[in-house]
Backbone as CSV, one residue per row, in Angstrom:
resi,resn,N_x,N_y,N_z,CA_x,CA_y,CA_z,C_x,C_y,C_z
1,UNK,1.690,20.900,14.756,2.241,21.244,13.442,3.763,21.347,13.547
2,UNK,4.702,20.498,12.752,5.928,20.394,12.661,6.319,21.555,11.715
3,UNK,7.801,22.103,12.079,8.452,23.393,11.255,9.218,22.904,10.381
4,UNK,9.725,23.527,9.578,9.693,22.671,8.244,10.970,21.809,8.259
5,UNK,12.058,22.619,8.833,13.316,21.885,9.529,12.977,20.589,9.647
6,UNK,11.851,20.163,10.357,11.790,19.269,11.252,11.229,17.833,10.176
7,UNK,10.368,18.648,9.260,9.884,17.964,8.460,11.024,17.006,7.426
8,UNK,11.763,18.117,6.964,13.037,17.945,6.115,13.908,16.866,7.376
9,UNK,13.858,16.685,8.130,15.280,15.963,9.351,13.925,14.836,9.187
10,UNK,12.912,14.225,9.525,12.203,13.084,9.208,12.406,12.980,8.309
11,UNK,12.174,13.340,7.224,12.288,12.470,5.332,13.377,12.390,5.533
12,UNK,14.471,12.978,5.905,15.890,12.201,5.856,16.061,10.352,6.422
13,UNK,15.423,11.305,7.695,15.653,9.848,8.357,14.967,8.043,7.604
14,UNK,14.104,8.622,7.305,13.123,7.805,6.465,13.923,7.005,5.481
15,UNK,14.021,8.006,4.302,14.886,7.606,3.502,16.588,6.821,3.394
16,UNK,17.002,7.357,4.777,17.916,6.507,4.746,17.958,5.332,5.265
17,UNK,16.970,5.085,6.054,16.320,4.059,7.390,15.802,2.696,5.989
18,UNK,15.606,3.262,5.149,14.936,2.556,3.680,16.000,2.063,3.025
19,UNK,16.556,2.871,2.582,18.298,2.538,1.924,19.634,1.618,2.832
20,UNK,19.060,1.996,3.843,20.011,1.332,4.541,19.558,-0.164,5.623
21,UNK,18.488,-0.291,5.303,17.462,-1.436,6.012,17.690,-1.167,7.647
22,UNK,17.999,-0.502,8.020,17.929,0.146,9.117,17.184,1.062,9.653
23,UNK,16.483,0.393,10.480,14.954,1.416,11.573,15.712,2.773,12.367
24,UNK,14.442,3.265,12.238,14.261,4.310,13.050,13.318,4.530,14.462
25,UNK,13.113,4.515,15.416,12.316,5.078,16.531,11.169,5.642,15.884
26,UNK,10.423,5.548,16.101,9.031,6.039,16.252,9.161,7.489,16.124
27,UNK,7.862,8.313,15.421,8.345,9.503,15.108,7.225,10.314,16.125
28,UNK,6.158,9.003,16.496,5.371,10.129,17.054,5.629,10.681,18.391
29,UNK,6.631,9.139,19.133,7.373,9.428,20.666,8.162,10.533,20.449
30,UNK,8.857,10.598,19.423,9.926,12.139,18.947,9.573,13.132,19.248
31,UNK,8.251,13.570,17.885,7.869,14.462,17.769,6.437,14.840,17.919
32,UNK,6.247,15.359,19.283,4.783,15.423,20.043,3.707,15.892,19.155
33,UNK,4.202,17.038,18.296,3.107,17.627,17.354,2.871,17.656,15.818
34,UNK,3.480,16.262,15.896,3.326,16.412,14.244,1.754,15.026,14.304
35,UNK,1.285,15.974,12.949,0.570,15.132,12.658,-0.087,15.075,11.523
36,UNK,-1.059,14.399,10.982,-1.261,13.640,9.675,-0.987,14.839,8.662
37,UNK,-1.285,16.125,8.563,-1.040,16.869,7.411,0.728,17.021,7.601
38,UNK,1.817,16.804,8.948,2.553,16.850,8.443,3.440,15.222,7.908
39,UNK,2.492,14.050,8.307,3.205,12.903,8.192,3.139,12.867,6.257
40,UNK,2.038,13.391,5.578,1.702,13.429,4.552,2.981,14.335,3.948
41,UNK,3.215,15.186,4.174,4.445,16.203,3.742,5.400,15.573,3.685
42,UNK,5.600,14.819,5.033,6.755,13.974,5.041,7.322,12.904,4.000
43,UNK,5.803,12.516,3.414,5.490,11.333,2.723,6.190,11.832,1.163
44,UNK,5.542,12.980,1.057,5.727,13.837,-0.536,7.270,13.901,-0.309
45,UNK,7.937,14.851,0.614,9.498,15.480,0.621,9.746,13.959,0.073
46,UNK,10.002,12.708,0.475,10.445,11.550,0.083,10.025,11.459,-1.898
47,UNK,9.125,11.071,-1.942,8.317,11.220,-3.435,8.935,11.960,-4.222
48,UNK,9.271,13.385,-3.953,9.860,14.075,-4.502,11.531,13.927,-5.095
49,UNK,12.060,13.531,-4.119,13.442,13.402,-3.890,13.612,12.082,-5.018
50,UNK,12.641,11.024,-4.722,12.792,9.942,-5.412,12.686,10.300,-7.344
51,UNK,11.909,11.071,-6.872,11.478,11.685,-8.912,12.754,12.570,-9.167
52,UNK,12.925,13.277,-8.628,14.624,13.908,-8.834,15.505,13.471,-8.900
53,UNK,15.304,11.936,-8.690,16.374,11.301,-8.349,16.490,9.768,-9.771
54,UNK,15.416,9.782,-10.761,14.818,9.449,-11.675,14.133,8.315,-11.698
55,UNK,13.411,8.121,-10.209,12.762,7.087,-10.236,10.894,7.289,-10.810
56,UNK,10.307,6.710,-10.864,8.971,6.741,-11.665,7.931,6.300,-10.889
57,UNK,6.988,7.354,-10.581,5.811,6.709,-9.965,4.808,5.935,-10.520
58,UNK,4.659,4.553,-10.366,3.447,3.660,-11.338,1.744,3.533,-10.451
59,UNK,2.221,3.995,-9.766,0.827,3.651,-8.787,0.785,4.454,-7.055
60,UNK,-0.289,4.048,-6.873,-0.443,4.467,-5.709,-1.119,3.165,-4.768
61,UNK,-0.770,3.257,-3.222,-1.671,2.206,-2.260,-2.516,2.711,-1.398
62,UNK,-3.115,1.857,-1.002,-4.211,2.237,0.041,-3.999,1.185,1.026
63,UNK,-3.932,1.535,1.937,-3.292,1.049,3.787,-5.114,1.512,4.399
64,UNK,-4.959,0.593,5.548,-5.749,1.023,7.032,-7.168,0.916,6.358
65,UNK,-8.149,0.123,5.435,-9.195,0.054,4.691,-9.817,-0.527,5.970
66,UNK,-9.046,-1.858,6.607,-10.496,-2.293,7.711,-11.057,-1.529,8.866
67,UNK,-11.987,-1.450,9.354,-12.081,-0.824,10.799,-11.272,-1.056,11.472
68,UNK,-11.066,-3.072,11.939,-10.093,-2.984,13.111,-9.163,-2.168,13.301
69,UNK,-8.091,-2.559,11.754,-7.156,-1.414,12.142,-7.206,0.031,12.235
70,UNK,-7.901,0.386,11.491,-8.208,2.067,12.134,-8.806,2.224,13.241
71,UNK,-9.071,0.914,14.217,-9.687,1.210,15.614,-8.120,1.055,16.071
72,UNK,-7.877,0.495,15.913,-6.014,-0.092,16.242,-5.440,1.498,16.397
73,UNK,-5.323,1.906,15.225,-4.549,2.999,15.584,-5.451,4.091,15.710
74,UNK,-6.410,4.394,15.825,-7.369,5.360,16.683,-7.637,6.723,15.249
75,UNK,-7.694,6.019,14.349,-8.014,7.110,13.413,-9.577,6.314,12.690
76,UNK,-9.586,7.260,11.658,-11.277,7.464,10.870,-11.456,7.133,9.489
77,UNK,-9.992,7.284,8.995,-9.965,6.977,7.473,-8.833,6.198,7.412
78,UNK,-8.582,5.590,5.706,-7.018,5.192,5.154,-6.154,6.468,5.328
79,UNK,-5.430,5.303,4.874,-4.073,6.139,4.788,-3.288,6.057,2.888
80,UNK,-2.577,6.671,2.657,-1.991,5.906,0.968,-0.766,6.320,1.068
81,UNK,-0.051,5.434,0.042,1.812,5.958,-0.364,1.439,5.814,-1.928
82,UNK,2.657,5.674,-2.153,3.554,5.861,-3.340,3.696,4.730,-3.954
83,UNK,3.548,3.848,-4.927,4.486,2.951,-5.788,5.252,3.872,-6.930
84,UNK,6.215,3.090,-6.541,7.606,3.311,-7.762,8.089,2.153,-8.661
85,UNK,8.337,2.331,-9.465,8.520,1.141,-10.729,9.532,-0.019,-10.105
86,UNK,10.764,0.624,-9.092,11.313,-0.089,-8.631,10.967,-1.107,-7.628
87,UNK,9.681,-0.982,-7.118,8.914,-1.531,-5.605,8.436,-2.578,-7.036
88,UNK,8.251,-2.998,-7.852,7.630,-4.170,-8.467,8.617,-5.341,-8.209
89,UNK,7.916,-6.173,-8.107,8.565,-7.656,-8.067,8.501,-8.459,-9.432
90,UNK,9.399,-8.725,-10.122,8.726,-9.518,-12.015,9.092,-10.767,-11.212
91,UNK,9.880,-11.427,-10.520,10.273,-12.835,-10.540,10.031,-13.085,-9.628
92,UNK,8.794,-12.881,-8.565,8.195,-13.777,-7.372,9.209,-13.474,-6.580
93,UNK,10.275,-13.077,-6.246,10.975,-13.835,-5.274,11.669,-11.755,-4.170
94,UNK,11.377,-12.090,-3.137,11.421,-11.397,-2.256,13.031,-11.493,-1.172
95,UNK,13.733,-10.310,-1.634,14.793,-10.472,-1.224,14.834,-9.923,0.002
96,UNK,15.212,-10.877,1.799,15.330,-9.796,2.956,16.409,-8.996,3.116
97,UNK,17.468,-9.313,1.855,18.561,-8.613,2.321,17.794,-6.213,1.997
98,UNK,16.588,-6.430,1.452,16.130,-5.539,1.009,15.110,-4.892,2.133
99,UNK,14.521,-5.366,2.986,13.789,-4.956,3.920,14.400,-5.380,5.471
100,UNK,13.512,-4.907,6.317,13.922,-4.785,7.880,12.365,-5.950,8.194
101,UNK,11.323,-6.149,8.779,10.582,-7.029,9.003,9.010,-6.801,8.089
102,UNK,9.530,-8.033,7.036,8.608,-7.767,5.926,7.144,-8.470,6.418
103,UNK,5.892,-8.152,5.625,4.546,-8.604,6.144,3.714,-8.796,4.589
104,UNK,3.348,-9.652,4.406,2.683,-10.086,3.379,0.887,-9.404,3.378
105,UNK,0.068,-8.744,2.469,-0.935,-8.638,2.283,-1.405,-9.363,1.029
106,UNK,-2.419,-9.603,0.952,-3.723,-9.811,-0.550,-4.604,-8.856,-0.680
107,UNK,-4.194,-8.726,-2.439,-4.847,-6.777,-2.273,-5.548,-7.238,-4.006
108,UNK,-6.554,-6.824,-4.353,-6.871,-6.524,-5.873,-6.512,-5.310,-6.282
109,UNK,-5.784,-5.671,-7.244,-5.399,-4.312,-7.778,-6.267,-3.367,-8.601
110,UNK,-6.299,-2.396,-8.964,-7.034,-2.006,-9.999,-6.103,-1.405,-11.303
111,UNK,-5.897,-1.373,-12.523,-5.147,-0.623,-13.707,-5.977,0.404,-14.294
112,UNK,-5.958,1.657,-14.233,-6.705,2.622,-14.537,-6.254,2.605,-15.854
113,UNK,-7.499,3.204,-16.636,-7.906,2.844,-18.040,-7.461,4.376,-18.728
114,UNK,-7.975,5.351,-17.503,-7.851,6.697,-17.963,-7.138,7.624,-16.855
115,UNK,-6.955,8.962,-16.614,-6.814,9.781,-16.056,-7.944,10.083,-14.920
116,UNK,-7.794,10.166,-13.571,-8.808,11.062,-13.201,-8.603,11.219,-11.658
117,UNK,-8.853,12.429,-11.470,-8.856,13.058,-10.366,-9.647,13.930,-9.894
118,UNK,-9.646,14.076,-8.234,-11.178,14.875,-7.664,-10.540,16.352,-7.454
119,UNK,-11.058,16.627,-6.666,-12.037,16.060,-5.586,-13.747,15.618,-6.438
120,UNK,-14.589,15.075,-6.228,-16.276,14.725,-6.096,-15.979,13.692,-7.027
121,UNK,-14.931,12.621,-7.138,-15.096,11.632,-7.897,-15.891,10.835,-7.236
122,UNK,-16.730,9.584,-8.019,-17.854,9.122,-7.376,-17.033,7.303,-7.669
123,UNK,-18.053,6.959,-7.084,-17.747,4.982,-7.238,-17.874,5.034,-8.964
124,UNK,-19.062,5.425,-9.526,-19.210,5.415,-11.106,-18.059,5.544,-11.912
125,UNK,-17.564,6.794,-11.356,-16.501,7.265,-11.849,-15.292,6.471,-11.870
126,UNK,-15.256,5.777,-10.706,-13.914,4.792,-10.819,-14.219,3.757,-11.910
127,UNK,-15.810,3.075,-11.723,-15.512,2.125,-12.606,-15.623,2.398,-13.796
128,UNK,-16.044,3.387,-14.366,-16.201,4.165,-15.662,-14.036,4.047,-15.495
129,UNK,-13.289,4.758,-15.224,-11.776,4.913,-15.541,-11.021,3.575,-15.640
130,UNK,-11.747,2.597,-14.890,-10.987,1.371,-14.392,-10.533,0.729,-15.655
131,UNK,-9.449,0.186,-16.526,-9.165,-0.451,-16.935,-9.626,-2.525,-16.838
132,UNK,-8.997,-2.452,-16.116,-9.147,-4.260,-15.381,-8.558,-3.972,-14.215
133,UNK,-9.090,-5.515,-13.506,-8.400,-5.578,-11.842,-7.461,-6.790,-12.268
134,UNK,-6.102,-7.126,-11.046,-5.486,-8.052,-10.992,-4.941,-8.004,-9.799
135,UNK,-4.985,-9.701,-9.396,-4.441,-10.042,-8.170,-3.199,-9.543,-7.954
136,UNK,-3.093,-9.247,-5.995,-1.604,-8.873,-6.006,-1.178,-9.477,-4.670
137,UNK,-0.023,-9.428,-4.090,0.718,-9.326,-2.871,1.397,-8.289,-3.014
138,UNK,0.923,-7.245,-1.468,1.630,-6.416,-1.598,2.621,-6.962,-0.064
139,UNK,3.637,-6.592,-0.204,5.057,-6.618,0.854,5.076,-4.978,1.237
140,UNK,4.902,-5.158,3.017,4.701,-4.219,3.416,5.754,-4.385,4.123
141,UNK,6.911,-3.435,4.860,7.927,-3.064,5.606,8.313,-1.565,6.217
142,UNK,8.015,-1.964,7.507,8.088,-0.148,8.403,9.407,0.029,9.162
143,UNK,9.793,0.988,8.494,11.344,1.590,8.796,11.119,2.195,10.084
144,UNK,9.365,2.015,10.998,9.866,2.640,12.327,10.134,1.296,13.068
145,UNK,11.171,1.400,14.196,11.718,0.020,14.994,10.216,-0.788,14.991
146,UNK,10.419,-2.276,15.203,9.336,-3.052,16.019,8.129,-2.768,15.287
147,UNK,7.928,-2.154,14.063,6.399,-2.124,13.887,5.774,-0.831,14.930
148,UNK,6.174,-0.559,16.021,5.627,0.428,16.754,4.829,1.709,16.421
149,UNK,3.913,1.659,15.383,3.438,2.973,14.585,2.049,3.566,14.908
150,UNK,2.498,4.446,15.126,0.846,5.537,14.859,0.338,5.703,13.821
151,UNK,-0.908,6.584,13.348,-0.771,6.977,11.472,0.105,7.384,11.366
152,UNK,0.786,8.641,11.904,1.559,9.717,11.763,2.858,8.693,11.057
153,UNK,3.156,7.869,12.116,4.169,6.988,11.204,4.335,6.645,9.976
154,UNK,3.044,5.912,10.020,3.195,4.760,8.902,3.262,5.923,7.542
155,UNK,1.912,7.072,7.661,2.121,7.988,6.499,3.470,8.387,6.581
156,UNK,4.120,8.777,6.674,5.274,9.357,6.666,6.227,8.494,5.824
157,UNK,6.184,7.168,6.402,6.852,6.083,5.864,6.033,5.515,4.650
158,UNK,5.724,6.145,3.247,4.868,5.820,2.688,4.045,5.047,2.733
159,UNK,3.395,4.900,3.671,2.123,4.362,4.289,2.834,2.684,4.210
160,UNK,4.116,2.558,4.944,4.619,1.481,4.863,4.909,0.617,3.886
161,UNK,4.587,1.181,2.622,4.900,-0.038,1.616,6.317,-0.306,1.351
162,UNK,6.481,-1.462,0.716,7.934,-1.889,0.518,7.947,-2.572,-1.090
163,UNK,7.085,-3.185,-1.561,7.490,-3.419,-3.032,5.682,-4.288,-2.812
164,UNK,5.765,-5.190,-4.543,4.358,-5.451,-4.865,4.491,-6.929,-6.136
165,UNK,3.804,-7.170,-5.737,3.746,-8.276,-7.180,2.302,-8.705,-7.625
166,UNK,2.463,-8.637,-8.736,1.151,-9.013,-9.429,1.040,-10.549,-10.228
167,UNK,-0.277,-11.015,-9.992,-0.414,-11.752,-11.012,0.128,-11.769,-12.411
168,UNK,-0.523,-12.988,-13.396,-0.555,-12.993,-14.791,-1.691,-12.846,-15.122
169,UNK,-2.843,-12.711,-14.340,-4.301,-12.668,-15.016,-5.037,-11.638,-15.153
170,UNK,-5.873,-11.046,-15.524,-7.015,-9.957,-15.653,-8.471,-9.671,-15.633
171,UNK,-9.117,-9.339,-15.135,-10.555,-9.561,-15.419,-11.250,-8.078,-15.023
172,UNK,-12.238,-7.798,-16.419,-13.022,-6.788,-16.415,-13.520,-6.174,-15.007
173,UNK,-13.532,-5.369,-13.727,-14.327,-4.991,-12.659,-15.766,-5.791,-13.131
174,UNK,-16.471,-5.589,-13.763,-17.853,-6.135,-13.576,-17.846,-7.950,-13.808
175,UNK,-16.172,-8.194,-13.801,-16.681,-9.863,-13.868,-16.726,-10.343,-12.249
176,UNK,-15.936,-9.315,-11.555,-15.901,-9.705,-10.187,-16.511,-9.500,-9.462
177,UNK,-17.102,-10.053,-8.087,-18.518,-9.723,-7.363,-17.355,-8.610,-5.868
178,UNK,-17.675,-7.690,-6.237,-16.854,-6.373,-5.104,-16.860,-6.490,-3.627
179,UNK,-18.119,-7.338,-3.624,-18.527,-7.650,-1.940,-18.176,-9.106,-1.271
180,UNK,-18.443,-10.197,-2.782,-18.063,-11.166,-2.057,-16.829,-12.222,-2.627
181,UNK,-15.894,-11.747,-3.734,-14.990,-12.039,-3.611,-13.722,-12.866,-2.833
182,UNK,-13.843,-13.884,-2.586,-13.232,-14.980,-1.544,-11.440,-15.066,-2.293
183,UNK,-10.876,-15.007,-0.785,-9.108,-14.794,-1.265,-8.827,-15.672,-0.153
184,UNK,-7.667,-16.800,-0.375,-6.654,-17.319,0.760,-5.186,-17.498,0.560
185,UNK,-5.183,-17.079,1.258,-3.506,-16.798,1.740,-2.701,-18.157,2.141
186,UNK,-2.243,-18.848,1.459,-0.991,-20.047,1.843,-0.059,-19.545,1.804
187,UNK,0.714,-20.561,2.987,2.275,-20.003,3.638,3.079,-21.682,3.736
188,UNK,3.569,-21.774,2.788,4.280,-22.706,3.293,3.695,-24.097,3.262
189,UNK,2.484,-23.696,1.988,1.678,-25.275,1.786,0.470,-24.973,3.293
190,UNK,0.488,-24.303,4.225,-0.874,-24.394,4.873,-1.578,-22.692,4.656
191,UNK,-2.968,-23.139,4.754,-3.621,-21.844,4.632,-3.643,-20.660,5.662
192,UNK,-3.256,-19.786,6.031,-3.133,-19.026,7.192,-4.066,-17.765,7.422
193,UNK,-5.087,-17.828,6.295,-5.631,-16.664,6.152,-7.125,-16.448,5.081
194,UNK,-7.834,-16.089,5.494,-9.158,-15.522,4.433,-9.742,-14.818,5.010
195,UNK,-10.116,-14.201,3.365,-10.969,-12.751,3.850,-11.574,-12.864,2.300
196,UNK,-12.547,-11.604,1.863,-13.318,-11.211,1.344,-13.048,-9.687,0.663
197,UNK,-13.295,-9.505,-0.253,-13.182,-8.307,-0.873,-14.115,-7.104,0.154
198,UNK,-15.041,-7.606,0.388,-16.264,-6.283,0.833,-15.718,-6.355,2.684
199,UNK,-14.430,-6.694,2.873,-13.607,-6.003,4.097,-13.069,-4.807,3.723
200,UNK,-12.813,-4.491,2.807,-11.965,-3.805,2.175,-13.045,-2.608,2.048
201,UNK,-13.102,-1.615,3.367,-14.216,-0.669,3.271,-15.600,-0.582,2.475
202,UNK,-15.884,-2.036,2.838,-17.378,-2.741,2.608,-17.308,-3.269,0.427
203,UNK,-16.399,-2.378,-0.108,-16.190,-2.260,-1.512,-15.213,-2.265,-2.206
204,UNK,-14.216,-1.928,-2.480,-12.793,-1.951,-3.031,-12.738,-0.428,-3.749
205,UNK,-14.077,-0.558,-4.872,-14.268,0.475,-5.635,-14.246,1.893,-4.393
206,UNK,-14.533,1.685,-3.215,-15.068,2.905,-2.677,-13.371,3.047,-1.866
207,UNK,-12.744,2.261,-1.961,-11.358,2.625,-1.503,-11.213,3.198,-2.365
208,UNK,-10.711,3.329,-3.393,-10.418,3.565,-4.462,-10.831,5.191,-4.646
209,UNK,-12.573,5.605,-4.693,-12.415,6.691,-4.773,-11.848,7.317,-3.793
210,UNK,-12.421,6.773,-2.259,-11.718,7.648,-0.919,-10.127,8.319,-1.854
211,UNK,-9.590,7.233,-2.190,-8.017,7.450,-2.459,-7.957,8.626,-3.604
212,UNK,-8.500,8.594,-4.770,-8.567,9.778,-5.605,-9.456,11.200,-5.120
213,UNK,-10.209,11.202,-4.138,-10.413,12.413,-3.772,-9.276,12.788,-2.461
214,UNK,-8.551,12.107,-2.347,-7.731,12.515,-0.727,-6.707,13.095,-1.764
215,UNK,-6.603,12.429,-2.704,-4.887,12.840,-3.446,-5.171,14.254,-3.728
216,UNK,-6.329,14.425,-4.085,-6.748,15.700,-4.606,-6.172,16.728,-3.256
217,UNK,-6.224,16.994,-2.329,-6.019,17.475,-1.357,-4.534,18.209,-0.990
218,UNK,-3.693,17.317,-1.859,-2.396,17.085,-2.014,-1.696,17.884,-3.256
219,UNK,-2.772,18.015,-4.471,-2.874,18.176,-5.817,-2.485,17.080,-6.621
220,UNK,-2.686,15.987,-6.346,-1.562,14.717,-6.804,-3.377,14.165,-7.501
221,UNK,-3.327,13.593,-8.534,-4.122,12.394,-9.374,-3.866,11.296,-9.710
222,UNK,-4.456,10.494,-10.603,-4.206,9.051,-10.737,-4.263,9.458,-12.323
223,UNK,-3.039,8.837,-12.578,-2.551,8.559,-14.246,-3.095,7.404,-14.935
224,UNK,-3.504,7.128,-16.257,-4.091,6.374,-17.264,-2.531,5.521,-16.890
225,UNK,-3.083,3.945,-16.735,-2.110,3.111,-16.103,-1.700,2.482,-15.477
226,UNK,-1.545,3.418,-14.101,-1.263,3.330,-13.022,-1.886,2.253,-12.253
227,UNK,-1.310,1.610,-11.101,-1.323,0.530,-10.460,-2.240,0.998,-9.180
228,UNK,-3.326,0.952,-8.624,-4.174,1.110,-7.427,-4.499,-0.252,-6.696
229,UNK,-3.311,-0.267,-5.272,-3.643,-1.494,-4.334,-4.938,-0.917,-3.770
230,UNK,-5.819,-1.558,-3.632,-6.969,-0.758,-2.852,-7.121,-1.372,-1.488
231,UNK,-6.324,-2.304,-1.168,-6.598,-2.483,0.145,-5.930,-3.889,0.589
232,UNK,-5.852,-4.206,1.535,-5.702,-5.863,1.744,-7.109,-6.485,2.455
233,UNK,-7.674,-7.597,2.075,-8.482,-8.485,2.640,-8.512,-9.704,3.786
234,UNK,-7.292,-9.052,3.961,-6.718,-9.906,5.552,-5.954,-9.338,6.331
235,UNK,-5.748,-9.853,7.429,-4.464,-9.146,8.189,-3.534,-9.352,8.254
236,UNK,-2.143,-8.400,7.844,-0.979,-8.553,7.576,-0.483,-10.175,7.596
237,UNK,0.226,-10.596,7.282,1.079,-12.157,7.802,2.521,-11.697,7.681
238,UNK,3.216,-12.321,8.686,5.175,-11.956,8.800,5.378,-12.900,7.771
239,UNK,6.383,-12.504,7.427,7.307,-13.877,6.187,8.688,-13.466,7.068
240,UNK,9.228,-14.993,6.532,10.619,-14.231,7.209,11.304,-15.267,5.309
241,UNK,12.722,-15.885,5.736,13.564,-15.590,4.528,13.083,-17.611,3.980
242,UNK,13.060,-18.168,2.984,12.382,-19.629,2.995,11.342,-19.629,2.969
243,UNK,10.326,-18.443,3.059,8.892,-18.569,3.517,8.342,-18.701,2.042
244,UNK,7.311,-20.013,1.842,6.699,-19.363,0.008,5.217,-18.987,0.492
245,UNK,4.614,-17.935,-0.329,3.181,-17.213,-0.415,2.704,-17.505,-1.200
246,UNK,1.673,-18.017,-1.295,0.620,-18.236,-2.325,-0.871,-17.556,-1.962
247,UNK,-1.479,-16.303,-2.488,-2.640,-15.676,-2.412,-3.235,-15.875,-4.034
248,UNK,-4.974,-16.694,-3.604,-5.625,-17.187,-4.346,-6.625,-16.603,-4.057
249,UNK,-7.449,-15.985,-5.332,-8.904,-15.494,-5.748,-9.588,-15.909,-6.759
250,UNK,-10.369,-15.894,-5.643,-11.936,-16.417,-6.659,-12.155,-15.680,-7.855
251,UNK,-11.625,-16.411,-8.850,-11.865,-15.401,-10.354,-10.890,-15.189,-10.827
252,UNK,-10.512,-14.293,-10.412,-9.058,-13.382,-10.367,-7.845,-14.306,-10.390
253,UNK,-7.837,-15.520,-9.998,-6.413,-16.035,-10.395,-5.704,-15.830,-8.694
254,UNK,-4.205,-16.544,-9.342,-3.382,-16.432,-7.932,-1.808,-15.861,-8.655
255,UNK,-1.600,-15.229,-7.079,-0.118,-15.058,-7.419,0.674,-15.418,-6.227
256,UNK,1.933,-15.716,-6.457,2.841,-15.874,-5.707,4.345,-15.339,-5.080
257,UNK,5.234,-16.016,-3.888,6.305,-15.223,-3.751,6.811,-15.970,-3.051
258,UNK,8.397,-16.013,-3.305,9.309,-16.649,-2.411,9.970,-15.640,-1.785
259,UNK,10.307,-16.092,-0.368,11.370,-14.962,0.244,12.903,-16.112,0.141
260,UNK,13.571,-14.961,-0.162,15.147,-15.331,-0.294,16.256,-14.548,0.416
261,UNK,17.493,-15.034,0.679,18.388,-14.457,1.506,18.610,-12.816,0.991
């Protein structure tokens, strides 16, 4: 358990490591005893600062949905951050002068229809709130050096996210099949990637609640609106600056992204 000093000197670092596209060291080599309830604190002090600061929370993500990677980093559950209105992408195009080493995911989004928060929210319950789903790329970027992260990290670093882009399309949750949903990832005119919705903690919907009963924990809910990545269906891909993305779903439509200087 980190003292609060300590907590407050990480969100600094964070935040400026973000602002300034400049990494930081690893927090867990730092600091021997911090851990997930304080990487989560860490996560909020940031959140906070950002709303004081008059930025707007539109959503929330969900990180670490497959096993591998939670065998990877030796934990049991996801992890989630923050979206802010500013992390949206409207014009495809992905600037590196804005990140340190960016990583492309394919995520369905979900748009909540209503308000709701747990704890004992059920799968029903999500799709009862759900508005529509829409395709996304989310752009993930970790302000600790090299990618080198524990959970403790990545939560801290709002579960690594860096900005998001969505499709133009929409479709009801019950037009889409949750389990077998087929997505591929092009890079550059070749395909580099597929996966399936029901990677995505066998369901999407069940990310989803995991994510509204954890917030609860926090006191934090999900707003009528709001943007829910529930997961990615592949494993990360690097982009670097020239790189174009194209992530395509079955149903759901495609969206895209250029990286630029």
């Amino acid at each position: 358990m980190l003292k609060e000093k300590e907590i407050d000197a990480i969100a600094d670092e964070l935040y400026e490591a973000e602002k300034s596209c400049k990494p930081v060291d690893a927090i867990v080599g730092r600091y021997k005893d911090v851990g997930t309830e304080d990487a989560y604190k860490i996560q909020m002090k940031n959140v906070e600062r950002r709303i004081d600061a008059g930025e707007r929370v539109v959503g929330k993500k969900i990180g670490l949905t497959s096993l591998s990677m939670q065998k990877l980093l030796g934990v049991f559950e996801p992890d989630y951050g923050h979206i802010f209105e500013n992390m949206l992408i409207t014009d495809n195009r992905l600037s590196m002068s804005k990140v340190i080493s960016p990583k492309v995911e394919g995520e369905i989004a979900f748009i909540m229809g209503e308000d709701i928060a747990g704890p004992g929210v059920t799968p029903t319950d999500v799709i009862r709130a759900t508005d529509f789903l829409m395709p996304s790329i989310e752009v993930i970027d970790s302000r600790v050096r090299d990618w080198k992260i524990k959970i403790e990290d990545t939560i801290s670093d709002n579960a690594s996210s860096a900005c998001i882009v969505l499709g133009n399309r929409f479709l009801d949750l019950d037009e889409v099949d949750m389990l077998a949903t087929g997505m591929v990832l092009v890079k550059n005119g070749d395909i580099v990637s597929t996966g399936a919705a029901g990677a995505v903690m066998n369901n999407p919907v069940y990310a989803v609640t995991w994510l509204i009963n954890k917030l609860a924990e926090f006191g934090v809910s999900v707003k009528e609106g709001e943007i829910i990545l529930s997961g990615s269906l592949i494993a990360a891909v690097d982009v670097e600056e020239g790189d174009v993305v194209e992530v395509i779903f079955d149903r759901l439509g495609k969206v895209d992204l250029k990286v630029i200087p």
